[in-house]
TORLUM-853763 format. One record per atom (N, C-alpha, C): residue number from 0; x, y, z; atom name; residue in one letter. Coordinates in steps of 0.05 Angstrom, whole numbers, plus 5000, padded with zeros to 4 digits. Example, Ala and Ser with C-alpha at 12.3 -4.5 7.8 and 13.67 -1.06 7.14 Angstrom:
BEGIN
NODE     k     px     py     pz    a   r
NODE     0   5264   4886   5156    N   A
NODE     0   5246   4910   5156   CA   A
NODE     0   5264   4934   5156    C   A
NODE     1   5257   4955   5142    N   S
NODE     1   5273   4979   5143   CA   S
NODE     1   5258   5001   5157    C   S
***
This chain:
BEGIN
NODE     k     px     py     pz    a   r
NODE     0   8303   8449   2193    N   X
NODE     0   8289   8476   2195   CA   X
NODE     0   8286   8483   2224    C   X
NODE     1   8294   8497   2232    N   X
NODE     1   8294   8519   2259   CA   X
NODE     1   8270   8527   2265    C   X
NODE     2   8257   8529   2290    N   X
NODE     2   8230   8546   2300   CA   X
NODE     2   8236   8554   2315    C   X
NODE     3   8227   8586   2324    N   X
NODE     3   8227   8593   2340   CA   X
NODE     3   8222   8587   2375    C   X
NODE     4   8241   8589   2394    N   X
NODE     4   8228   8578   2415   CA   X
NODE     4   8203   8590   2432    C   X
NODE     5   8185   8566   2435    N   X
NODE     5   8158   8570   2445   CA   X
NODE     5   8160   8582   2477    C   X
NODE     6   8149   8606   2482    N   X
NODE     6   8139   8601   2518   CA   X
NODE     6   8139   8579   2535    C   X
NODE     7   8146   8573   2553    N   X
NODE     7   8148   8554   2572   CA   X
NODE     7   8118   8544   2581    C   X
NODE     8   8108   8520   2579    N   X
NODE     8   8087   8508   2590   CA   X
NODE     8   8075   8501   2552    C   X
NODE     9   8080   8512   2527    N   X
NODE     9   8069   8492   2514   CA   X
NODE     9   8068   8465   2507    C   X
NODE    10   8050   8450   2506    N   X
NODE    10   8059   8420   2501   CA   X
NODE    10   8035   8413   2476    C   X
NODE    11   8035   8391   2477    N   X
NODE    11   8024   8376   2442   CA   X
NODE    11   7997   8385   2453    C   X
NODE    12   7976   8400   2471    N   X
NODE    12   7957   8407   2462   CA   X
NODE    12   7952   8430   2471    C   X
NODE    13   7947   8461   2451    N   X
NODE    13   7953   8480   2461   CA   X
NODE    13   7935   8498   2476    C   X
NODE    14   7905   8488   2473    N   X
NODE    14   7889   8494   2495   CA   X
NODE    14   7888   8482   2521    C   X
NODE    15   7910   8470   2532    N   X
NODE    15   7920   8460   2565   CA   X
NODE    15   7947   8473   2556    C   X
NODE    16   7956   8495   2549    N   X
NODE    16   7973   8505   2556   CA   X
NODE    16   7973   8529   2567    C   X
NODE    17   7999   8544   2579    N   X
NODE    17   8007   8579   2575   CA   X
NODE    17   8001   8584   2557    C   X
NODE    18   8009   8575   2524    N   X
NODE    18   8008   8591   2503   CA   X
NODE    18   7987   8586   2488    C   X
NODE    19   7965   8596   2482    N   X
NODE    19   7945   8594   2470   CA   X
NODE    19   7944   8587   2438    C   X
NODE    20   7933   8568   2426    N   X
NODE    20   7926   8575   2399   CA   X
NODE    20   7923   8600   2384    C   X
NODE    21   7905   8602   2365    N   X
NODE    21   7903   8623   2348   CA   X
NODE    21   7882   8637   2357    C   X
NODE    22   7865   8627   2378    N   X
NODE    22   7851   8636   2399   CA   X
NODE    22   7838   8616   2418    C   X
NODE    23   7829   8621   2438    N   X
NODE    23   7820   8589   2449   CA   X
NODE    23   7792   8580   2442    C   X
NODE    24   7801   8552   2447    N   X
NODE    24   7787   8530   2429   CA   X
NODE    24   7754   8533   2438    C   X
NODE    25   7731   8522   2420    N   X
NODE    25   7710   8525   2435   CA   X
NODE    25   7706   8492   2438    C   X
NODE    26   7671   8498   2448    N   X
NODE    26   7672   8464   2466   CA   X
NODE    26   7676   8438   2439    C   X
NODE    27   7681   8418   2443    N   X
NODE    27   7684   8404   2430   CA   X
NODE    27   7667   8403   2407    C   X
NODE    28   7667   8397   2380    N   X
NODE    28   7654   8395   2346   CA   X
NODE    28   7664   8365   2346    C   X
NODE    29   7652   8368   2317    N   X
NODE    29   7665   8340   2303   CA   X
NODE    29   7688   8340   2297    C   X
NODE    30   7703   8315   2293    N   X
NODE    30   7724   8317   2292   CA   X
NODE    30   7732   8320   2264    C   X
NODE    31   7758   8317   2249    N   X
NODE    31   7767   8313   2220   CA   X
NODE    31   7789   8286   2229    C   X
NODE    32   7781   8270   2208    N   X
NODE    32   7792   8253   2201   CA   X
NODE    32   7826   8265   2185    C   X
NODE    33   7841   8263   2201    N   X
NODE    33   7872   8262   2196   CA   X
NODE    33   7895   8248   2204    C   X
NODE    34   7882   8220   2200    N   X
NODE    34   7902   8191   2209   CA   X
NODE    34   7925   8196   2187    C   X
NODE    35   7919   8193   2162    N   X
NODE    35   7936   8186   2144   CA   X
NODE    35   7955   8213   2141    C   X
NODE    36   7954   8245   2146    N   X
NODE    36   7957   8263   2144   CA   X
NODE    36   7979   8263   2161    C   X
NODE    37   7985   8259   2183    N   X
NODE    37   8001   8264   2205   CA   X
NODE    37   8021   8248   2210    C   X
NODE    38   8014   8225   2191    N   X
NODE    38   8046   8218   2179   CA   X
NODE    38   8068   8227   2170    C   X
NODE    39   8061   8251   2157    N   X
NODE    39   8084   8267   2144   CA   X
NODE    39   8093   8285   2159    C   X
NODE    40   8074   8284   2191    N   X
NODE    40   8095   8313   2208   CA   X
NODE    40   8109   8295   2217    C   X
NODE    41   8141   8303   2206    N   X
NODE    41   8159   8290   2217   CA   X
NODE    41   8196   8316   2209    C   X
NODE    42   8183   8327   2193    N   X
NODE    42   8200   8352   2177   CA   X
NODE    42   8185   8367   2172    C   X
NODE    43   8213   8391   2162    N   X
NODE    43   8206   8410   2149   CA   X
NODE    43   8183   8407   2130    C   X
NODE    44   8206   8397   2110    N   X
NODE    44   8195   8384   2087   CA   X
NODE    44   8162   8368   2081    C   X
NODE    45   8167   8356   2103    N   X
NODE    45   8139   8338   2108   CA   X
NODE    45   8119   8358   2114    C   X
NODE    46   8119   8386   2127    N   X
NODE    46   8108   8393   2139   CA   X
NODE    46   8094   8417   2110    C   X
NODE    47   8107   8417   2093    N   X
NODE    47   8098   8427   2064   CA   X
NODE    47   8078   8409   2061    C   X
NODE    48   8086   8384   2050    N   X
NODE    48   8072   8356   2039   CA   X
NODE    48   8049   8362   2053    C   X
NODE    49   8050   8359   2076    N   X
NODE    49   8023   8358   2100   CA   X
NODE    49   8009   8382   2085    C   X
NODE    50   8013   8406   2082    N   X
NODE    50   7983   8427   2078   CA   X
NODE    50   7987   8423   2049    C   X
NODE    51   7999   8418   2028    N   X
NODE    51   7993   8416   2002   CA   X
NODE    51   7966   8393   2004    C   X
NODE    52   7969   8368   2023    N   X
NODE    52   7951   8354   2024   CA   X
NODE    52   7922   8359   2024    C   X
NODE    53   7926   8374   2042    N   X
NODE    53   7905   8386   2065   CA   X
NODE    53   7889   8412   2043    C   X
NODE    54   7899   8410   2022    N   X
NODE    54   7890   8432   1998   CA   X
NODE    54   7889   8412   1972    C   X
NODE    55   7892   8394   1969    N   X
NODE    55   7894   8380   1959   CA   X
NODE    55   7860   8367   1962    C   X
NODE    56   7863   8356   1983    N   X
NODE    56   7835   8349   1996   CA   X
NODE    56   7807   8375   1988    C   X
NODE    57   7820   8393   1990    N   X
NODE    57   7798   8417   1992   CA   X
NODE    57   7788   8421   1959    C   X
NODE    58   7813   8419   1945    N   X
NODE    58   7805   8425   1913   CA   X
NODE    58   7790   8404   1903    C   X
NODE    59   7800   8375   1917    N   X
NODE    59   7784   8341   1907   CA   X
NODE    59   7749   8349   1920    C   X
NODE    60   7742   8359   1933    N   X
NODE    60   7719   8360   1944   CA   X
NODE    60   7710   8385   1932    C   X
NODE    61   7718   8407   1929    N   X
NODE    61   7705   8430   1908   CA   X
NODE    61   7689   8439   1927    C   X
NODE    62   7686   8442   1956    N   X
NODE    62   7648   8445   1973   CA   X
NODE    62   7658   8466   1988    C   X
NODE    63   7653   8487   1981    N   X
NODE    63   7659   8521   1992   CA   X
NODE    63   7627   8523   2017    C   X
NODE    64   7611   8506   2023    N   X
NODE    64   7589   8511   2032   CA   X
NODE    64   7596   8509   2063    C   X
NODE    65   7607   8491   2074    N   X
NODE    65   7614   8489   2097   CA   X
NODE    65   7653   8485   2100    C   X
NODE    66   7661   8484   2124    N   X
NODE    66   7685   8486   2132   CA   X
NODE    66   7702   8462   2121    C   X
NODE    67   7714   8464   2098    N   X
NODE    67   7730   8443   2077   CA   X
NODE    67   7734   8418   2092    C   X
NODE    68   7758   8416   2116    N   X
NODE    68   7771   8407   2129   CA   X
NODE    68   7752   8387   2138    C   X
NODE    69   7724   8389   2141    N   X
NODE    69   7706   8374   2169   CA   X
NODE    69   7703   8347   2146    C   X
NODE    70   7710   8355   2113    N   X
NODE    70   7699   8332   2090   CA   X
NODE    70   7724   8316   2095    C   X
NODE    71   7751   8318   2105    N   X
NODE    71   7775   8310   2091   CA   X
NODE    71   7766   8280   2092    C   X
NODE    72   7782   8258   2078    N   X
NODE    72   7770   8230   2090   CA   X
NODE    72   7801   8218   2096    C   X
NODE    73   7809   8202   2108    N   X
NODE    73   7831   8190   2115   CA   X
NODE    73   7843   8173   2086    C   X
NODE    74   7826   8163   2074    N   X
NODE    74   7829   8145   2046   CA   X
NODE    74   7841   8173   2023    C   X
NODE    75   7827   8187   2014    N   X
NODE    75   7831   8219   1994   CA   X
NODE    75   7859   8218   2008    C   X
NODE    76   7873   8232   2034    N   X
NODE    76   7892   8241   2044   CA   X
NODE    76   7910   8228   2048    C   X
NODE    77   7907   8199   2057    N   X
NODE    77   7930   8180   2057   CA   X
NODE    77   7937   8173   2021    C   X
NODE    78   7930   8175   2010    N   X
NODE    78   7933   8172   1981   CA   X
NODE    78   7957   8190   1972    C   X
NODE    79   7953   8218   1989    N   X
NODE    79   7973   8235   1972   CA   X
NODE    79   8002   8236   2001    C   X
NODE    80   7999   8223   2018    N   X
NODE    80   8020   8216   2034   CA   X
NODE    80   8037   8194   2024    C   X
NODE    81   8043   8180   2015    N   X
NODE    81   8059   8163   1996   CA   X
NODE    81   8084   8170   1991    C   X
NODE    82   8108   8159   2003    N   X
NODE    82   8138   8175   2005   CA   X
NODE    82   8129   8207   2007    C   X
NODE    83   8124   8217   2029    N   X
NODE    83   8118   8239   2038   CA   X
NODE    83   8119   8258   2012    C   X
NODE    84   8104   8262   2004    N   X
NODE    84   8091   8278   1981   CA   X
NODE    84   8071   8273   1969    C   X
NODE    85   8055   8284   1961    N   X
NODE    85   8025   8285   1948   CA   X
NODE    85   8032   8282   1921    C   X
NODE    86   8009   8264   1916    N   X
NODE    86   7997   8255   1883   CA   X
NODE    86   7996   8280   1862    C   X
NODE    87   8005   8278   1845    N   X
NODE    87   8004   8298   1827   CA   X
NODE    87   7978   8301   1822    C   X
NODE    88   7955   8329   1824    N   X
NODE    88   7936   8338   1805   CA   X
NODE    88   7936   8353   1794    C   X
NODE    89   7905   8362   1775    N   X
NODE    89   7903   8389   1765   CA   X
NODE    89   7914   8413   1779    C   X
NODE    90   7904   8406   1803    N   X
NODE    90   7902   8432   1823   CA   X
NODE    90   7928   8435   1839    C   X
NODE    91   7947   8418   1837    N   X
NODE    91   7964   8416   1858   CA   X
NODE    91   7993   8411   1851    C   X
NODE    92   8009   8415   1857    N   X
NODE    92   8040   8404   1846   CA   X
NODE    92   8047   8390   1853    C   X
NODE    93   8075   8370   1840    N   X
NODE    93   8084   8345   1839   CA   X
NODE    93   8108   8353   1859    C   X
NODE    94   8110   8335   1880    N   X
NODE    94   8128   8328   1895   CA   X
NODE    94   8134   8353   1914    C   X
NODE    95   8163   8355   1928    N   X
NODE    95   8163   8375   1948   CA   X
NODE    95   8171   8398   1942    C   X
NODE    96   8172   8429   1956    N   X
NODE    96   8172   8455   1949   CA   X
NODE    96   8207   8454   1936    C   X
NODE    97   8228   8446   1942    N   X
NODE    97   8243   8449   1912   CA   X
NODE    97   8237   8445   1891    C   X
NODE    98   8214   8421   1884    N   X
NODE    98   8222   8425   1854   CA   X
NODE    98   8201   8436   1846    C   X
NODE    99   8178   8454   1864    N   X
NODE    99   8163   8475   1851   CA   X
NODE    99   8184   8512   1846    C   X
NODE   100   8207   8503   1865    N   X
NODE   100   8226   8525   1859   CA   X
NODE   100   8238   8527   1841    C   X
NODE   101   8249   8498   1836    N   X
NODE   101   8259   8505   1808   CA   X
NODE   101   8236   8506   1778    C   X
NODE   102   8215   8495   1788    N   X
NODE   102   8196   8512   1766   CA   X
NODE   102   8199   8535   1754    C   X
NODE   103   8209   8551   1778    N   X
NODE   103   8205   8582   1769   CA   X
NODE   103   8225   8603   1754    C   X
NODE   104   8251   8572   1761    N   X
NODE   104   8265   8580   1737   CA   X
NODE   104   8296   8581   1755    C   X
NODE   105   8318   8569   1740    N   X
NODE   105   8342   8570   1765   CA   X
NODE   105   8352   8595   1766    C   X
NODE   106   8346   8623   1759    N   X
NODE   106   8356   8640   1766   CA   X
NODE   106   8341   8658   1780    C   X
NODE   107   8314   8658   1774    N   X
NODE   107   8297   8669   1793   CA   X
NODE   107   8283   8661   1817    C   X
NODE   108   8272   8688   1835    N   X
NODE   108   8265   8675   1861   CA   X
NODE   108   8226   8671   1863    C   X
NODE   109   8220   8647   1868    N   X
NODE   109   8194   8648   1864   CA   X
NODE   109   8170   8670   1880    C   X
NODE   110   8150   8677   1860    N   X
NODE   110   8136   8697   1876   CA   X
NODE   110   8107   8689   1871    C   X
NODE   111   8089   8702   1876    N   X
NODE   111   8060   8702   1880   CA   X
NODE   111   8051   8696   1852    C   X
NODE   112   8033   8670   1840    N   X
NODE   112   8026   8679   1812   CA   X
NODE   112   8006   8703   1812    C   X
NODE   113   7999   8714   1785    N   X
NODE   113   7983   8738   1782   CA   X
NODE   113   7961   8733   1784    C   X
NODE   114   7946   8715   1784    N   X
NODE   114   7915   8710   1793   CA   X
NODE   114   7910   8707   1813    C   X
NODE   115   7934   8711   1836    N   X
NODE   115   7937   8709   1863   CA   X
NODE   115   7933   8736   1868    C   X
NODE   116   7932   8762   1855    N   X
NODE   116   7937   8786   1861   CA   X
NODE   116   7903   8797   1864    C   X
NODE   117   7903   8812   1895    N   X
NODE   117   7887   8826   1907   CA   X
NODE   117   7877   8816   1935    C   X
NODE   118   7863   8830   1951    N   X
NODE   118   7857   8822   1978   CA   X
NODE   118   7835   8809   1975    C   X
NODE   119   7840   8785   1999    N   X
NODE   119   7825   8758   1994   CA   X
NODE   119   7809   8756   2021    C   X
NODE   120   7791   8743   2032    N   X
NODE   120   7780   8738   2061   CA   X
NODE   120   7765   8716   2064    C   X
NODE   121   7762   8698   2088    N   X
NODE   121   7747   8674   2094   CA   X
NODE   121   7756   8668   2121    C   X
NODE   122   7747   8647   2121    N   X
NODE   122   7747   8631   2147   CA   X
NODE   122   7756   8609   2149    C   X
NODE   123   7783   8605   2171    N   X
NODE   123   7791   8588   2173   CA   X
NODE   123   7788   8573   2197    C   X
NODE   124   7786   8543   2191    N   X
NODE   124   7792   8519   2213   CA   X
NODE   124   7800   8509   2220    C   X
NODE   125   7812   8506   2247    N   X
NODE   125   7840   8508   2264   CA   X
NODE   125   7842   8471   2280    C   X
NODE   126   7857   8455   2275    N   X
NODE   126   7854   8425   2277   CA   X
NODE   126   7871   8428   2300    C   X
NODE   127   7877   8409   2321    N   X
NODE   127   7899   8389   2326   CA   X
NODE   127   7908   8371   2318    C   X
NODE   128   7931   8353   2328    N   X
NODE   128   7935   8325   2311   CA   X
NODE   128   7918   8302   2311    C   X
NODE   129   7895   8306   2328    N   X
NODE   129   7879   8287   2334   CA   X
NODE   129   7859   8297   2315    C   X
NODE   130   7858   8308   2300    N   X
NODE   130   7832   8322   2281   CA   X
NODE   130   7808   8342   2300    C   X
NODE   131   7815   8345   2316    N   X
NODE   131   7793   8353   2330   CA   X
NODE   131   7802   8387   2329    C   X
NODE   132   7776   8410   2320    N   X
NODE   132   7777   8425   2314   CA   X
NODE   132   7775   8444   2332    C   X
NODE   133   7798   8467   2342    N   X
NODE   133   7805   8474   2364   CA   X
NODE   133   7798   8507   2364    C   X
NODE   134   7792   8524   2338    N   X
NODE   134   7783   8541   2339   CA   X
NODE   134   7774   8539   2305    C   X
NODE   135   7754   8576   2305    N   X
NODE   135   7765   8586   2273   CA   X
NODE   135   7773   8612   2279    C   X
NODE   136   7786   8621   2260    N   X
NODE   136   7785   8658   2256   CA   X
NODE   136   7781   8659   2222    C   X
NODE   137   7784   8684   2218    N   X
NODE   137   7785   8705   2201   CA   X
NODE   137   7807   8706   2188    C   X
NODE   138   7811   8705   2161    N   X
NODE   138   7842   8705   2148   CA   X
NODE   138   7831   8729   2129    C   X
NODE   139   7848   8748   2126    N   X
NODE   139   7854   8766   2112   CA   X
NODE   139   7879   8766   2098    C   X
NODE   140   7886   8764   2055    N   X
NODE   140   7906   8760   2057   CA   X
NODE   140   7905   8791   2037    C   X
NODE   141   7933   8800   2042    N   X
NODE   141   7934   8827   2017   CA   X
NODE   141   7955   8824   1996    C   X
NODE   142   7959   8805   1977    N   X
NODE   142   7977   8810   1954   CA   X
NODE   142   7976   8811   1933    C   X
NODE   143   8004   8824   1921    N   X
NODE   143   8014   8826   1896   CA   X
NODE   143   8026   8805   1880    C   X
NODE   144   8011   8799   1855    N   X
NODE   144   8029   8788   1840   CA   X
NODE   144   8054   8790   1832    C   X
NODE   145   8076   8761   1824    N   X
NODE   145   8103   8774   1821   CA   X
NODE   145   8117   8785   1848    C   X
NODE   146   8102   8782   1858    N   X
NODE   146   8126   8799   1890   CA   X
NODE   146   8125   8771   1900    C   X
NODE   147   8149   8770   1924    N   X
NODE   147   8161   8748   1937   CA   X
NODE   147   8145   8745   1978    C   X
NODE   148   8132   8771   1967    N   X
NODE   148   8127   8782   2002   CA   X
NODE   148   8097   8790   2002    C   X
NODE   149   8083   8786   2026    N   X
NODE   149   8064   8795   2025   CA   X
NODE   149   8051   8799   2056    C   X
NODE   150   8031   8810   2070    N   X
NODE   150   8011   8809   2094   CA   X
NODE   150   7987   8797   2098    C   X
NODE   151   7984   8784   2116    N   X
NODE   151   7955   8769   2128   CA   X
NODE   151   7948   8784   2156    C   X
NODE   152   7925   8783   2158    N   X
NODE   152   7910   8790   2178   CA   X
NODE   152   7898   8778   2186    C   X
NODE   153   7902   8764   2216    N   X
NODE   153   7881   8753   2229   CA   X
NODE   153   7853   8757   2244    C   X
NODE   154   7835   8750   2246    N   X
NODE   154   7813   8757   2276   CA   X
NODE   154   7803   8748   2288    C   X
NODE   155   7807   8740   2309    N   X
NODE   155   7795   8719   2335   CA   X
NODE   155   7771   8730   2345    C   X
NODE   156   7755   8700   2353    N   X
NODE   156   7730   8705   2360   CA   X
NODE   156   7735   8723   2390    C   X
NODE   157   7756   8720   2398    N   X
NODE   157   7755   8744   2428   CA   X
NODE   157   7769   8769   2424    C   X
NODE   158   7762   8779   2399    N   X
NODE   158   7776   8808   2389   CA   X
NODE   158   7795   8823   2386    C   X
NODE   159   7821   8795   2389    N   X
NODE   159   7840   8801   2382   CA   X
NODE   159   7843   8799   2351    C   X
NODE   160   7873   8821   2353    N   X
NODE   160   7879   8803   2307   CA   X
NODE   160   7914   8803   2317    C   X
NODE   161   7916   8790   2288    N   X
NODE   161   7947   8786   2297   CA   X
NODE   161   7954   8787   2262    C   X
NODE   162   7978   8787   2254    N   X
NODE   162   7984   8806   2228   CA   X
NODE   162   8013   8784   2225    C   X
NODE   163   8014   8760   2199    N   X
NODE   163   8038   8749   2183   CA   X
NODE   163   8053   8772   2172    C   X
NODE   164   8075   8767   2170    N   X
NODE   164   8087   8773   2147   CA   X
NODE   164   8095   8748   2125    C   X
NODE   165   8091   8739   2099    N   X
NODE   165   8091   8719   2091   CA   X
NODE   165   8109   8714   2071    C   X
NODE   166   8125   8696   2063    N   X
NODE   166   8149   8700   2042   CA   X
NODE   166   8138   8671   2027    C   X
NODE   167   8145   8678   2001    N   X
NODE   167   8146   8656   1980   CA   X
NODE   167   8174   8641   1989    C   X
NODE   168   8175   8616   1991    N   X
NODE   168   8183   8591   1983   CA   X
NODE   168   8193   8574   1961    C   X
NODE   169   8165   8578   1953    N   X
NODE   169   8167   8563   1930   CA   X
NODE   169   8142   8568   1898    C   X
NODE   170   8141   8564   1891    N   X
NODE   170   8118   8573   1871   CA   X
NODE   170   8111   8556   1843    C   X
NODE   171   8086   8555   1838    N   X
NODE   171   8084   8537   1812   CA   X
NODE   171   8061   8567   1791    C   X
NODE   172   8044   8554   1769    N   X
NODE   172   8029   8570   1754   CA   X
NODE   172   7998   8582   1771    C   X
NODE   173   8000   8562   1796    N   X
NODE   173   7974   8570   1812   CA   X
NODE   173   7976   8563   1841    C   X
NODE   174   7991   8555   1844    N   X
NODE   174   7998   8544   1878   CA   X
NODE   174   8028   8566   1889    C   X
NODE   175   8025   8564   1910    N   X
NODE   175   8047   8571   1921   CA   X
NODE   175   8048   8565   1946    C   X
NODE   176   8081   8558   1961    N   X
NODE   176   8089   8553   1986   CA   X
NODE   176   8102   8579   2003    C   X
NODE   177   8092   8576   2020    N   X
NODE   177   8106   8602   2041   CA   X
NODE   177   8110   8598   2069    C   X
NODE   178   8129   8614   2079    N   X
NODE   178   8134   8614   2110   CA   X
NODE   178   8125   8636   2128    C   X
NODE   179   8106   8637   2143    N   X
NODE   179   8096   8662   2157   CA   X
NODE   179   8115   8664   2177    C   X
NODE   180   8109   8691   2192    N   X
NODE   180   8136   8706   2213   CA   X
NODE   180   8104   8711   2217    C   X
NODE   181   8098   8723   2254    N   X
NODE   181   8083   8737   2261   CA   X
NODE   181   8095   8765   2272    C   X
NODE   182   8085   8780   2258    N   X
NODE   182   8094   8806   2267   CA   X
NODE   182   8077   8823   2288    C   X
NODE   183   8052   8810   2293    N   X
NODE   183   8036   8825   2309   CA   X
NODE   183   8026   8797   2329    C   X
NODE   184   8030   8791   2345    N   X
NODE   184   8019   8767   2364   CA   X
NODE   184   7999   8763   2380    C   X
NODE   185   7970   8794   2380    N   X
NODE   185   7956   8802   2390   CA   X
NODE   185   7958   8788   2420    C   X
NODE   186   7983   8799   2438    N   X
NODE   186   7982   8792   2459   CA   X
NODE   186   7985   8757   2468    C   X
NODE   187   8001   8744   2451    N   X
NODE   187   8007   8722   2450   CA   X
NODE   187   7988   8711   2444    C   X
NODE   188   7971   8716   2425    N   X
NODE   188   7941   8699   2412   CA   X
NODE   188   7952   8675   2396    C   X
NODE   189   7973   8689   2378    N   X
NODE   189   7982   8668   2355   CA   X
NODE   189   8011   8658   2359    C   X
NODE   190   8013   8639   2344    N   X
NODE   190   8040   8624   2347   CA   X
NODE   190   8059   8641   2327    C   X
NODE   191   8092   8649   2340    N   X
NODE   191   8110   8655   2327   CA   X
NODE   191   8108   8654   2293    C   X
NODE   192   8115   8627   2282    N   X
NODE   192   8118   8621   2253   CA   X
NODE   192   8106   8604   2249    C   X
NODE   193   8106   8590   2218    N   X
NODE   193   8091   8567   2208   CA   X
NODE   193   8099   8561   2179    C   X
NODE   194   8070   8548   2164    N   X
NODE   194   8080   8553   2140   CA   X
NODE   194   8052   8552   2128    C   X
NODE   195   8044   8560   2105    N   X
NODE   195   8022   8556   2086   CA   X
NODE   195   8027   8552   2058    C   X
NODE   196   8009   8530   2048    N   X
NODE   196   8002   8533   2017   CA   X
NODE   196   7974   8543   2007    C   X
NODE   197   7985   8550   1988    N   X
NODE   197   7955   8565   1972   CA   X
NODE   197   7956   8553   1942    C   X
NODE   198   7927   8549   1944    N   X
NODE   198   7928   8537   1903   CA   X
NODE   198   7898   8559   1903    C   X
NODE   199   7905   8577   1878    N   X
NODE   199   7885   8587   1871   CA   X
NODE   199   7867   8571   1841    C   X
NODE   200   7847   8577   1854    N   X
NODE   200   7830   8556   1830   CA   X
NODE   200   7790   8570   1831    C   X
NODE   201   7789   8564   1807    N   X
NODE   201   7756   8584   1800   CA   X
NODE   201   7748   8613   1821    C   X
NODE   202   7768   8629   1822    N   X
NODE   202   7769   8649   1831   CA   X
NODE   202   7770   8650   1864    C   X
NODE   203   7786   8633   1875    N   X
NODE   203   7778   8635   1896   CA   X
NODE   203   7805   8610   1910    C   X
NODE   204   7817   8627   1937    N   X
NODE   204   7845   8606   1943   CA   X
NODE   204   7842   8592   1963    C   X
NODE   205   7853   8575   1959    N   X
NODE   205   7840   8542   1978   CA   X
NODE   205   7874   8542   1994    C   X
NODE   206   7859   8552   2023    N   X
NODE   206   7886   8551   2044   CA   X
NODE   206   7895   8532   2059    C   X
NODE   207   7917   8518   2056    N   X
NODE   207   7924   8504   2078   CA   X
NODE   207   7946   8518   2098    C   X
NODE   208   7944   8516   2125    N   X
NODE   208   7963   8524   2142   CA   X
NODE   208   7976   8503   2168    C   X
NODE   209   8000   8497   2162    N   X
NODE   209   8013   8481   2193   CA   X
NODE   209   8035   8492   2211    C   X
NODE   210   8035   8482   2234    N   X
NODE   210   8054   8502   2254   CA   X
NODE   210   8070   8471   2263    C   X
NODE   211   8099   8465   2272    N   X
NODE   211   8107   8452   2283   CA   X
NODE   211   8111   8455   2315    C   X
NODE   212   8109   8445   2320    N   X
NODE   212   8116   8447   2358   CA   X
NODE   212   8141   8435   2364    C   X
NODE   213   8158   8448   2384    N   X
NODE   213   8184   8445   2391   CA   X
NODE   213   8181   8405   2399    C   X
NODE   214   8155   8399   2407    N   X
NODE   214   8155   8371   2421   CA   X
NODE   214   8155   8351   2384    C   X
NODE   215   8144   8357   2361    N   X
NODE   215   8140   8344   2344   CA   X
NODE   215   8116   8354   2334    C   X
NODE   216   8085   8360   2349    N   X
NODE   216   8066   8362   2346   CA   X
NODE   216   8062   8384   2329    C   X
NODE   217   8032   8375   2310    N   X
NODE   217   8026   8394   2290   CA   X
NODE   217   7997   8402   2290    C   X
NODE   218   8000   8433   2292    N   X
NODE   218   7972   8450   2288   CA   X
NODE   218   7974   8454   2264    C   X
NODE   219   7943   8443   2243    N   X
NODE   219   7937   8448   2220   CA   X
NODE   219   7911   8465   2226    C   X
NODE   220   7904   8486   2191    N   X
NODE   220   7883   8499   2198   CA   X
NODE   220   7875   8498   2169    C   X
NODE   221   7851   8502   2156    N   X
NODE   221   7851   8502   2127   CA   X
NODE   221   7830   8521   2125    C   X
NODE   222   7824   8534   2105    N   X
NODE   222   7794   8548   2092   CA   X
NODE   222   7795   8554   2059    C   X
NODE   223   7771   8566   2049    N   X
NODE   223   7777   8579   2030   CA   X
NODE   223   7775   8611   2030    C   X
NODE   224   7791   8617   2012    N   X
NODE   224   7780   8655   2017   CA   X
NODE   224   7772   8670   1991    C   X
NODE   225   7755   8681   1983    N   X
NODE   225   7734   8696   1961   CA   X
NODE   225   7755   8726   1963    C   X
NODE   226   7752   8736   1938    N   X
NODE   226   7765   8760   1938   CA   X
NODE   226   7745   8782   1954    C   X
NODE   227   7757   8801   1964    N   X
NODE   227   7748   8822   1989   CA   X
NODE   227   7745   8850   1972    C   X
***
């Protein structure tokens, strides 16, 4: 899988870089435990596995009260790293985004399930590979069920926003995989592309998001979002 090339001066931590995160980091928090997690950035592929995890973790803990990600535990997460793919659950699908593609049937192309349909909002929390939590923003998502395509909106605590364009991947009865494009970069706030999973579950979608870096390194972000 191909990424876009980054600005000159990013390296594996993107608040000592030119190119900023999704906005810059504030002073140091607690960290998140993601030893076992960061095994799998090694691909594309892996790099699915990684936020199915990372939502995976969010649905096993059920706790919408505070910022999902700060619960993850290294033991829960290394569990569903195992030949890079996550443990089958209720909430989650078996193995990597092909064979949630061919779920959807070998002639069709997978799209948004319908309980995914309407605009969604929350707050998300922005990791490095070291777990340590480097910003949040604002996720705004707007879709249709059955469609393959959809928009996100971002908002940074320094007043910028920046705007996905988002494409299905892959899709199961409540989860889905996708690849974001940034179409709006609020002045180089946000990174080019990425990817996200979503599992919608008791009204409400449990986000994971990761970005690869040209060096190997991986920005993860997760939240949940309530309909808007």
């Amino acid at each position: 899988m191909n990424y876009p090339h980054h600005p000159q001066g990013q390296g594996t931590h993107w608040q000592n870089s030119a190119y900023p995160p999704q906005y810059p980091a504030p002073s140091p928090p607690p960290r998140r435990n993601t030893a076992g997690i960061i095994m799998l950035a090694v691909s594309g592929v892996a790099i699915v596995a990684l936020i199915v995890a990372i939502v995976a973790v969010i649905a096993l803990n059920n706790n919408t009260a505070d910022p999902p990600a700060a619960h993850a535990s290294p033991d829960s997460t290394a569990a569903r790293t195992a030949d890079d793919r996550p443990t089958a659950t209720s909430d989650t699908r078996t193995g990597d985004s092909d064979q949630v593609a061919d779920d959807t049937g070998s002639g069709s192309s997978p799209v948004f399930p319908d309980a995914m349909d309407g605009d969604w909002q929350g707050t998300m929390s922005q990791y490095d590979m070291s777990g340590n939590l480097e910003s949040r923003w604002d996720l705004e998502l707007h879709i249709e069920g059955g469609e393959s395509t959809a928009e996100a909106e971002l908002s940074m605590s320094n007043g910028r926003t920046c705007t996905w364009g988002l494409l299905v991947t892959g899709s199961g009865d409540d989860s889905v995989d996708l690849q974001y494009t940034t179409t709006n970069d609020g002045n180089g706030t946000c990174t080019p592309s990425g990817h996200v999973h979503i599992v919608v579950k008791d009204g409400q979608l449990l986000v994971g998001v990761a970005t690869e870096q040209p060096d190997g390194s991986i920005s993860t972000a997760d939240g949940v979002l309530n309909p808007s």
